[in-house]
C-alpha positions in Angstrom: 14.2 -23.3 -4.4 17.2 -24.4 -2.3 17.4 -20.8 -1.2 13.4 -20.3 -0.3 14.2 -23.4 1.9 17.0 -22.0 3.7 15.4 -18.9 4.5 12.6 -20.7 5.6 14.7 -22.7 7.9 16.2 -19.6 9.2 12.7 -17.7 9.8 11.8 -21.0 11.9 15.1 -21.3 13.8 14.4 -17.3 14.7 11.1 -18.2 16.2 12.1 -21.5 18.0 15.4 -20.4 19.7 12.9 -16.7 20.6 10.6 -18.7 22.6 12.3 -21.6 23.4 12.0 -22.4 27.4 9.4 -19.2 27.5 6.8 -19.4 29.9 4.4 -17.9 28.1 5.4 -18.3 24.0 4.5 -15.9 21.3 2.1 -14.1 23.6 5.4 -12.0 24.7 5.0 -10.2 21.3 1.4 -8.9 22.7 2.7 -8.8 26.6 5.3 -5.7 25.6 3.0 -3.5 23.4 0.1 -3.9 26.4 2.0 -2.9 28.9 3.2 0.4 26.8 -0.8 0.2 26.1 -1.5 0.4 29.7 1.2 3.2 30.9 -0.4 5.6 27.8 -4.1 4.8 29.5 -3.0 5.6 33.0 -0.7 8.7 31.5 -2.5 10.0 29.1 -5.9 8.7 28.3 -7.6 11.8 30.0 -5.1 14.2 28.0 -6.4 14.0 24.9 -10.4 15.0 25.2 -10.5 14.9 21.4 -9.2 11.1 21.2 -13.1 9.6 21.1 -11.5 5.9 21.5 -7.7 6.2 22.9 -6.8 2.3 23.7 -8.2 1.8 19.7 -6.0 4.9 18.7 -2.8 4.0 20.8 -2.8 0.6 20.5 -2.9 0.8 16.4 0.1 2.4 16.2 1.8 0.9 19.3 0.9 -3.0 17.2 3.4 -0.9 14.1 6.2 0.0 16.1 6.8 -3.0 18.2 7.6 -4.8 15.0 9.8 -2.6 13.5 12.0 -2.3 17.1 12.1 -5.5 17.0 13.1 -6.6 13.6 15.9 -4.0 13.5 17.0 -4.6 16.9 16.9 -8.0 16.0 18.6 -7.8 12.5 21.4 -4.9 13.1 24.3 -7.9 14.8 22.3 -10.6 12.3 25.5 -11.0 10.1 28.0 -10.8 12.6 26.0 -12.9 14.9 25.8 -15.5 12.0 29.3 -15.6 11.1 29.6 -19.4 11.6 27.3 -20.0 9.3 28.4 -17.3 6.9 31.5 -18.7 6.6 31.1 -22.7 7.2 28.5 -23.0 4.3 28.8 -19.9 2.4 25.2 -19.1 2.7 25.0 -15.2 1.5 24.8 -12.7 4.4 21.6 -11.1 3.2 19.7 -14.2 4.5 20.5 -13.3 7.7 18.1 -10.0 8.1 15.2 -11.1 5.4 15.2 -14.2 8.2 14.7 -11.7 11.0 11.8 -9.7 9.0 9.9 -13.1 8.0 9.7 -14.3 11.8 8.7 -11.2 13.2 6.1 -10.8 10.6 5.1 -14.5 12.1 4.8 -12.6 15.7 2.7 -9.4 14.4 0.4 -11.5 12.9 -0.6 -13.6 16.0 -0.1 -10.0 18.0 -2.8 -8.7 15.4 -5.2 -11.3 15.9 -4.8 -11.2 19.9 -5.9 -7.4 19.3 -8.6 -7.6 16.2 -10.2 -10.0 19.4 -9.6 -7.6 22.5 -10.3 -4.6 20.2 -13.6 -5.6 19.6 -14.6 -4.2 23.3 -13.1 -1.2 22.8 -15.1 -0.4 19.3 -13.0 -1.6 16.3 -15.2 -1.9 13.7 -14.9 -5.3 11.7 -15.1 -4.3 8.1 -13.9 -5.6 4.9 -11.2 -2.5 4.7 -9.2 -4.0 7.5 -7.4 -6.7 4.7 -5.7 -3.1 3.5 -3.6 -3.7 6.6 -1.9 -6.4 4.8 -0.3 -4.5 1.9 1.0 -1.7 4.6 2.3 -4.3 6.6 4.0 -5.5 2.7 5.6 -2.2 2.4 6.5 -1.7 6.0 8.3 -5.0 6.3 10.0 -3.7 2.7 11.0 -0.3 4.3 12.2 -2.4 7.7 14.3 -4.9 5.9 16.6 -2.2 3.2 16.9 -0.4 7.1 18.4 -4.0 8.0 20.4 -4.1 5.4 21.8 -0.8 6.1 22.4 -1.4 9.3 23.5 -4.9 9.7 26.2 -4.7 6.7 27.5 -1.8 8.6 27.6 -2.9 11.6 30.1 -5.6 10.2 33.0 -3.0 10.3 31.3 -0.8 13.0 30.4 -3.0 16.1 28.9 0.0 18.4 25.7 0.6 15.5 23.8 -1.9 17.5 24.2 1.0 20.3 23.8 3.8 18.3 20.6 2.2 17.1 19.2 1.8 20.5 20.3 4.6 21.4 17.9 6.7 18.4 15.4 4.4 18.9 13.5 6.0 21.4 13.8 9.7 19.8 11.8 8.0 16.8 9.4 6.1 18.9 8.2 9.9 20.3 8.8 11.5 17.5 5.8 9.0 16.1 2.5 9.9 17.1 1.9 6.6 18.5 0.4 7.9 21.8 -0.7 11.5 20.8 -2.7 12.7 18.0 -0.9 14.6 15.7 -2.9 17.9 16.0 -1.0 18.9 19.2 1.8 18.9 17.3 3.0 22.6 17.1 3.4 23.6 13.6 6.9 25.0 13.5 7.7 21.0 14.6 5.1 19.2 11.8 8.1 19.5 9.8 10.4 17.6 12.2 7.6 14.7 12.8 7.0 14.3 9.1 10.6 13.9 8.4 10.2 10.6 10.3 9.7 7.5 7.6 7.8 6.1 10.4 5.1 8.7 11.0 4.1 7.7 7.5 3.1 3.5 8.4 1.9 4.5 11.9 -0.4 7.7 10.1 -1.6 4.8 7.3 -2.2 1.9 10.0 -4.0 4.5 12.0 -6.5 5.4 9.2 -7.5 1.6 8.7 -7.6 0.2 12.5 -9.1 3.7 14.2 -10.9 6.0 11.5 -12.1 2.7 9.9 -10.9 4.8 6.0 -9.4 3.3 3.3 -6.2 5.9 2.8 -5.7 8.1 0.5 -3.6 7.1 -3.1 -1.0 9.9 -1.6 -0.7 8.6 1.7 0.0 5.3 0.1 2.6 6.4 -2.3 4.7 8.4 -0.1 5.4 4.6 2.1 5.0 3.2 -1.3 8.1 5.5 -2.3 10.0 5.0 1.2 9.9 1.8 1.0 10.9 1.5 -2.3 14.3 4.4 -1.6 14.8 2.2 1.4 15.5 -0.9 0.0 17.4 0.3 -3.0 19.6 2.0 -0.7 20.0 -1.3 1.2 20.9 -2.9 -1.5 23.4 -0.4 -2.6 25.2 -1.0 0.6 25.4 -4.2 1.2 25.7 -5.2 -2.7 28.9 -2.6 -2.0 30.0 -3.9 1.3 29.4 -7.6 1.2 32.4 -8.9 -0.6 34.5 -7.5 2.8 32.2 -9.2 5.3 34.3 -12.8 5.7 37.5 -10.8 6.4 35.7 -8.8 8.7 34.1 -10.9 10.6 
């Protein structure tokens, strides 16, 4: 219980100090994915003649990847940022990115609601399927905090993986098919774009917001399974690593 409470405290301290003296709050989580929504319209909204609705189709994956940049962004200089704590009241480091997940899971959830509203003009159809976005958020916030993990425990000895991350960040953000269908993919590259964890969420998330389709069972295994490999191999590391982390930082 004393550890569900810290955690909680942590979640809330994420949100306050992320907003605190903001102009405009918790709407900046909807701000940044609208403006990306708006230079995809203007760029390439007359591209794609076989995207029937393209704000509905970029827009559903655009709501996916903001909240995985953001919560491992957020999460990779968690530990080392948290150091103070870490070693004043020996709260265990893994707090630190499970923290970062559970507040930005605060933020998608208002940024969802702010587009179920304004989505509704642009032909979202409000149907009793759209609840399976909650277990593929589940398993996508699963698969973003064993990255964290990875990451931030790392990035304990290795202070430049916050760069490296950034700098990768965009190669997976267009090797997504956020804001282009997949079928002008070429095929000798399918293999490349599939070999992106991401492409997986984004194709699932896609199915329920746009084409209005429960997924299939095999679409929901394979993030089932990432998610799952993720997190174990999170665990592995830090459970490996941890025990180094006060000397380190």
């Amino acid at each position: 219980m004393q550890n569900i409470t810290r955690i909680y405290a942590l979640s809330k301290r994420n949100v306050i100090l992320r907003y605190k003296n903001s102009l405009v709050g918790f709407f900046w989580g909807f701000i940044k994915p609208a403006i990306y929504l708006l230079i995809f319209m203007v760029m390439f909204s007359q591209s794609f003649p076989s995207v029937t609705n393209y704000v509905l189709f970029a827009s559903s994956g655009l709501i996916l990847w903001f909240f995985f940049s953001n919560v491992t962004t957020q999460a990779v200089g968690s530990i080392v940022g948290s150091s103070g704590l870490i070693k004043a009241i020996n709260i265990p480091a893994y707090f630190f990115p499970l923290s970062e997940v559970l507040s930005e899971l605060f933020n998608l959830l208002l940024t969802i609601i702010v587009f179920l509203v304004m989505m509704y003009w642009f032909g979202i159809v409000y149907s009793a399927k759209l609840i399976l976005i909650i277990p593929l958020v589940i398993l996508f916030a699963t698969f973003a905090y064993g990255l964290n993990l990875i990451l931030c425990s790392i990035n304990v000895f290795f202070r430049d993986i916050g760069i490296i991350w950034g700098t990768i960040q965009p190669a997976l953000f267009y090797l997504s098919p956020i804001g282009y269908p997949e079928t002008m993919i070429p095929d000798q590259y399918k293999l490349v774009i599939k070999a992106n964890p991401i492409y997986y969420f984004i194709k699932v998330g896609r199915t329920v917001f746009y084409d209005n389709f429960p997924p299939s069972m095999h679409a929901w295994n394979v993030c089932i399974g990432i998610s799952v490999i993720t997190l174990g191999i999170g665990l592995f590391v830090y459970s490996r690593l941890k025990n180094q982390f006060i000397s380190a930082i």
